[in-house]
C-alpha positions in Angstrom: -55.5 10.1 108.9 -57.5 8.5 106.4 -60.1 11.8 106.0 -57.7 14.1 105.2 -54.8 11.6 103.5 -55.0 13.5 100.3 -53.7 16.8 100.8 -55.0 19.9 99.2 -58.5 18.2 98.6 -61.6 20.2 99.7 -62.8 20.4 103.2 -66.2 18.9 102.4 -64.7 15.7 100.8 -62.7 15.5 103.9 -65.5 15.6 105.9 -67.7 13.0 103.8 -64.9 10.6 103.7 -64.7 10.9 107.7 -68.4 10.8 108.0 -68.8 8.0 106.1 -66.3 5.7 108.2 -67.5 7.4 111.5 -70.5 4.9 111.9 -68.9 1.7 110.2 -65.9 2.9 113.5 -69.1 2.4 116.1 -70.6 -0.5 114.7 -67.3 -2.4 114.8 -66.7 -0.7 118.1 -69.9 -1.9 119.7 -69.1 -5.5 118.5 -65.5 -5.7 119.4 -64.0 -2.4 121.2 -60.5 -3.2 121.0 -60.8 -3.1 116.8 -62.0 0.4 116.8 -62.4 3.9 118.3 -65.5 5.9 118.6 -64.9 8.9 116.2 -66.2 12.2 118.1 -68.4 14.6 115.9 -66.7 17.9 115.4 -63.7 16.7 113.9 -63.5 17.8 110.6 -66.1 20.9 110.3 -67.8 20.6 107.1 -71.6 20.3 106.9 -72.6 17.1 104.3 -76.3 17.0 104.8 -78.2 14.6 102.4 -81.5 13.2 102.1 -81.2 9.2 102.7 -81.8 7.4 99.6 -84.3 5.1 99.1 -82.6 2.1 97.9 -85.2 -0.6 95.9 -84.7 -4.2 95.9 -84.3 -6.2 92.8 -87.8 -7.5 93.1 -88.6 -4.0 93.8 -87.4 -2.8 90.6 -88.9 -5.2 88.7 -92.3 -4.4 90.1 -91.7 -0.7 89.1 -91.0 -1.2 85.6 -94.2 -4.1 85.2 -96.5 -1.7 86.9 -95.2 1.2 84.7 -96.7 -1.4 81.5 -99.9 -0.5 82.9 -99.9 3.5 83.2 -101.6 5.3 80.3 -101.3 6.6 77.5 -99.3 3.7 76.0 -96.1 5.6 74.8 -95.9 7.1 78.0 -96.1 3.3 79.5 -93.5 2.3 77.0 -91.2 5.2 78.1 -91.6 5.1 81.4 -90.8 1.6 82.0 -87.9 2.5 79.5 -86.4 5.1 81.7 -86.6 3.0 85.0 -84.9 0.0 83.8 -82.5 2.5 82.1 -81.7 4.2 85.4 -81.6 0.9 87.4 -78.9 -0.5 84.5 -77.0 2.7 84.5 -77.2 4.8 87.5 -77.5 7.7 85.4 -79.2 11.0 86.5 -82.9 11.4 85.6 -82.5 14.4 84.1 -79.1 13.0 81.9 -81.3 10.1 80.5 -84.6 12.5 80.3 -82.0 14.4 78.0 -80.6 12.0 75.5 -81.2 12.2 71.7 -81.0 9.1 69.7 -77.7 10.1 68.1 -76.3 9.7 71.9 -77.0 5.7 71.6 -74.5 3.5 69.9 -75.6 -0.2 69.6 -71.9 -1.5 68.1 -70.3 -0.8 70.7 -73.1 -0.4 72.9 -72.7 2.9 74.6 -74.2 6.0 75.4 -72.8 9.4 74.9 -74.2 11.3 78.2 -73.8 14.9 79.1 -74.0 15.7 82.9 -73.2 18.4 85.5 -71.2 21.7 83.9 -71.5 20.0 80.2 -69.3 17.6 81.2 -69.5 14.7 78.6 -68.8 10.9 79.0 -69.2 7.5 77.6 -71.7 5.0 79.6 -70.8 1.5 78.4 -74.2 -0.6 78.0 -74.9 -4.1 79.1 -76.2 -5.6 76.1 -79.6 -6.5 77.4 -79.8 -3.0 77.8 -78.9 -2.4 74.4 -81.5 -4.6 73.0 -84.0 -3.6 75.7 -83.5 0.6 73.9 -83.3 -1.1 70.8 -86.6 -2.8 71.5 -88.6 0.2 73.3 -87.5 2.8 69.3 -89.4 -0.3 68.0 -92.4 -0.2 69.8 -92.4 4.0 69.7 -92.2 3.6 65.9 -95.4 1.6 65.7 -97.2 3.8 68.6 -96.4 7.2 66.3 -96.4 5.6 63.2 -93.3 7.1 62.5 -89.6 6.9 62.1 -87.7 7.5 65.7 -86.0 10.8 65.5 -85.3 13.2 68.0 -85.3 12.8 71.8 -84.6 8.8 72.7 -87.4 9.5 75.2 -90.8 10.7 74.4 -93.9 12.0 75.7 -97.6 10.8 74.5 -96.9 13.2 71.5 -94.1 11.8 70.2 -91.9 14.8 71.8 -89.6 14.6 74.6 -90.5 13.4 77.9 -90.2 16.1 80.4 -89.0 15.7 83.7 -92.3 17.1 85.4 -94.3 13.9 83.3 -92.1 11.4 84.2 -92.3 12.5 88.0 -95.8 12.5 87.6 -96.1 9.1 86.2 -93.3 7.7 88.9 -95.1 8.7 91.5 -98.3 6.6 90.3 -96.2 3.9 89.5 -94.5 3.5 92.9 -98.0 4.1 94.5 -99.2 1.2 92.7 -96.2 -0.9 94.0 -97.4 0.0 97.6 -94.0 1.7 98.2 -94.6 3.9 101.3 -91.7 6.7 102.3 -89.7 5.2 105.0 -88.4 7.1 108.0 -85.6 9.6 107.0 -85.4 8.9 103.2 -89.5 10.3 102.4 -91.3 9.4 99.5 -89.6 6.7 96.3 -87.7 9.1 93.8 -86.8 8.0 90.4 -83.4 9.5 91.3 -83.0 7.3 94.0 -82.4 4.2 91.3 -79.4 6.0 90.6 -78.1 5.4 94.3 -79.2 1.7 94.1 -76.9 1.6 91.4 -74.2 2.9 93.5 -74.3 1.0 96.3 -74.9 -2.1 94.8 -71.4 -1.4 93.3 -70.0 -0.7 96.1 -71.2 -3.7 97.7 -69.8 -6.3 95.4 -66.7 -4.3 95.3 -66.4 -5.2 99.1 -67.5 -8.6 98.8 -65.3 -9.2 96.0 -61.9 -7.8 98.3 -61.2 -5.3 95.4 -59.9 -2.0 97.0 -62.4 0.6 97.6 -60.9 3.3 97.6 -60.1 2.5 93.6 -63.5 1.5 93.1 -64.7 4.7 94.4 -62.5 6.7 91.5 -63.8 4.3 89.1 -67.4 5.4 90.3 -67.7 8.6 90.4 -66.1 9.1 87.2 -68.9 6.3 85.8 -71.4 8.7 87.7 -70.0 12.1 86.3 -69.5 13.0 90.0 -67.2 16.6 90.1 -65.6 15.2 93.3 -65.5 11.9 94.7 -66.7 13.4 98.0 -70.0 12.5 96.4 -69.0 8.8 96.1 -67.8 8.5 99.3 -71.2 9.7 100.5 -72.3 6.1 99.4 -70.4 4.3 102.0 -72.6 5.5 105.1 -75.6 5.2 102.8 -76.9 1.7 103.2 -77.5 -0.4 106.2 -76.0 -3.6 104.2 -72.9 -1.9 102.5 -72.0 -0.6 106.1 -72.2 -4.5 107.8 -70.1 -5.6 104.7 -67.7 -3.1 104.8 -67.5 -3.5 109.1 -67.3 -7.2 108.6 -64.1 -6.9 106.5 -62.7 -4.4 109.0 -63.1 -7.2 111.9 -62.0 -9.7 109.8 -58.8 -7.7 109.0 -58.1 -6.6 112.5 -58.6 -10.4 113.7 -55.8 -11.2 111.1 -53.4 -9.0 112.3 -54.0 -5.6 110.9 -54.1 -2.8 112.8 -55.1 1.4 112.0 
């Protein structure tokens, strides 16, 4: 059975690797019943209860970090729109990138040196417009202090570190500005919830690309500095389009002979 196929793994990533095929099984059932059984609740008893993510489109993103230009005091506009294109590019936590120093920022190679969960440390590999887009925000800090960076990579209107309550604050009126309303299930837009755009969109071009998912997810979660990939596999029943992709490949397999 594919939820429990690794043996001696915890319940709860049993359970979140069954929950997370459980509706992909219904929607392909409901389109083609012979490709796939209706997986009954009760199964596997493990409770995975998660607040649905709100998952920004590109334009969405990009509407963020302009709007976040216009927030005041200056270095707190500079930072913030910082930190969301960071998040976006990275799918770091907010409170990982909130935490970074500038010795944690490599620009040859470009990398970040990111400590998560349990002080568990590991290397971020940067897109280089990412790179230059860091390398760009320590410039404008520099001539907003009038002073050498040094310190946190991420500061406050007094040069200090950002804190996590400020840049809440300052998300919230950014996303306000943007007109983005909570939507049914998922509440009000989170910063955190740019690090489960990040996700899924990984997950969708895995799909879409035929790469095997279950590799993919390992790949992922140890990107994401998940302790257990029953956090990854959480991603697959997270987005309406990653669950049509993923149940169009299943009909699309069973049509060409496979079978469960």
């Amino acid at each position: 059975m594919f939820a429990d196929a690794r043996p001696g793994t915890h319940g709860r990533w049993h359970a979140a690797r069954l929950n997370a095929i459980r509706g992909f099984a219904a929607h392909v059932h409901a389109l083609d019943p012979a490709a796939a059984e209706v997986i009954p609740a009760g199964l596997i008893t493990a409770r995975v209860t998660r607040r649905t993510p709100y998952l920004y489109s590109p334009e969405q993103i990009l509407a963020l970090m302009s709007a976040a230009t216009t927030i005041s005091p200056p270095l707190i506009a500079a930072s913030m729109h910082t930190l969301i294109g960071l998040l976006a590019a990275t799918g770091l936590r907010s409170g990982e990138a909130l935490a970074l120093d500038l010795d944690a920022f490599s620009l040859d190679p470009p990398i970040l040196t990111v400590t998560g969960k349990y002080g568990r440390v590991r290397l971020v590999p940067l897109h280089l417009s990412t790179a230059d887009a860091i390398t760009g925000y320590l410039s404008v800090r520099a001539a907003l202090t009038g002073r050498p960076a040094t310190g946190a990579l991420l500061v406050g209107a007094r040069g200090g570190r950002l804190n996590k309550n400020t840049a809440r604050s300052a998300f919230r009126r950014v996303a306000s500005a943007c007109e983005l309303r909570p939507r049914p299930g998922c509440g009000p837009a989170r910063l955190h919830d740019l690090r489960h755009v990040f996700a899924v969109n990984s997950l969708i071009d895995a799909h879409r690309d035929g790469h095997d998912i279950d590799a993919r997810i390992a790949a992922l979660a140890n990107y994401l500095g998940h302790v257990s990939p029953a956090n990854t596999y959480w991603y697959l029943s997270a987005s309406a389009e990653l669950m049509s992709v993923v149940s169009d490949r299943i009909i699309d397999a069973h049509q060409n002979g496979w079978r469960s």
